[in-house]
N, C-alpha and C positions, 0 to 999 in steps of 0.2 A: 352872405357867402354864396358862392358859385356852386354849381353841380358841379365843375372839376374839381374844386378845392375839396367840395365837400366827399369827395370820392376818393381821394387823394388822402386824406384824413381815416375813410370807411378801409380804404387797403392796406391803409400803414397798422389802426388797432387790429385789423384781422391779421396781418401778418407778424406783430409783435404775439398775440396772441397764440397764432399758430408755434411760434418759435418757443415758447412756456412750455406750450403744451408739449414740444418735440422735447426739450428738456427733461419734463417731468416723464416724459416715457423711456429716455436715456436712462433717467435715474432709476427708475425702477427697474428694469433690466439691468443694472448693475449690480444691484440690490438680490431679484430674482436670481443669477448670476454668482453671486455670491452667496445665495445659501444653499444651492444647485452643487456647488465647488464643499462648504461646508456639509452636505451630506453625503457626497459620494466618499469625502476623505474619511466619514465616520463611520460609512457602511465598509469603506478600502481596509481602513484600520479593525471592525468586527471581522471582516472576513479572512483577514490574515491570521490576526489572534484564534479564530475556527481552526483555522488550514493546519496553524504551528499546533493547535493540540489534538488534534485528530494526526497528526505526523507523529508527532510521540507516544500519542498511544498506540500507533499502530506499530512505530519500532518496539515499542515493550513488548508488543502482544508477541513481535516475532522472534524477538529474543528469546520469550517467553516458552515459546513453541520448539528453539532451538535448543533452548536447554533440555526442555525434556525430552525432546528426540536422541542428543545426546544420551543423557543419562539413560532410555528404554536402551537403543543402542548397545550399549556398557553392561547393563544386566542383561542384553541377550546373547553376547559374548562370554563373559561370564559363564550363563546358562548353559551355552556350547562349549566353553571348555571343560566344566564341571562334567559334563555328559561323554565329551568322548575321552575325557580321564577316566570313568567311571567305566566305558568299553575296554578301556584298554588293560584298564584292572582287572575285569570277569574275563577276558581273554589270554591274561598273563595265567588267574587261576585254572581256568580250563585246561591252557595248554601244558599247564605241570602238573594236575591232576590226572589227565586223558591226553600224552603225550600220540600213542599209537592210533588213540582215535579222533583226534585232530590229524595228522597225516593220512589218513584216511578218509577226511572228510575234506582235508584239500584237495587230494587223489582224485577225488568225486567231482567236486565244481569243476578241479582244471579237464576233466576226461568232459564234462556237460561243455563246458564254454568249447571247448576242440572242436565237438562235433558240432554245435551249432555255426561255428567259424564256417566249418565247412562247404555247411550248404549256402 
C-alpha cells in the first residue's frame, strides 16, 4: 500500500470516527437538554403551586382582617350610639329637673363664647 492510500485510509477512520463522536455529543445534549427542560417544568410547577397558596392565604388573612375591622367597626358605632343616647338621656333629665338652671347655664356659655367671638 502507498503513503497516499494509506493516508487516505488514516483520514477517512479519523473522520468517520470524529462524526460518532459529534453524534454522541449531539446526543447527549439532547438528553442534557431534556432533563434541563424536565426540571425547570418541575421547579415551574413547585413554584406555582408555592405562588397559588401563599395567594390564598394571603386573601384569607385579609378577608380575615376585614371582617374584623368591620365587626370592631360596628361595636364602636354601637358604642357611640349607646353614649350619646345615654347624653341625651341625662340631659333630657336635667333639663326637667333644673329647667331655670339649665337656661342659665346656657345664658352663661352663650355670654363666654360672645365675648371670646369678640376679641
Amino acid at each position: 500500500m502507498s503513503d497516499a492510500a494509506m493516508k487516505n485510509l488514516t483520514d477517512k477512520a479519523t473522520y468517520e470516527r470524529l462524526q460518532e463522536e459529534v453524534t454522541a455529543v449531539k446526543n447527549d445534549i439532547a438528553a442534557l437538554t431534556e432533563q434541563i427542560t424536565d426540571a425547570l417544568n418541575n421547579f415551574a410547577g413547585t413554584a406555582g403551586k408555592q405562588a397559588r397558596r401563599g395567594y390564598r392565604q394571603a386573601r384569607a388573612n385579609a378577608e380575615a382582617a376585614a371582617d374584623d375591622m368591620s365587626e370592631r367597626g360596628a361595636a364602636m358605632m354601637d358604642a357611640a350610639q349607646n353614649a350619646a343616647a345615654s347624653i341625651e338621656e341625662t340631659l333630657e333629665d336635667v333639663i326637667t329637673q333644673r329647667p331655670l338652671a339649665t337656661v342659665g347655664l346656657a345664658l352663661g356659655i352663650g355670654f363666654l363664647i360672645g365675648v371670646t367671638w369678640r376679641r
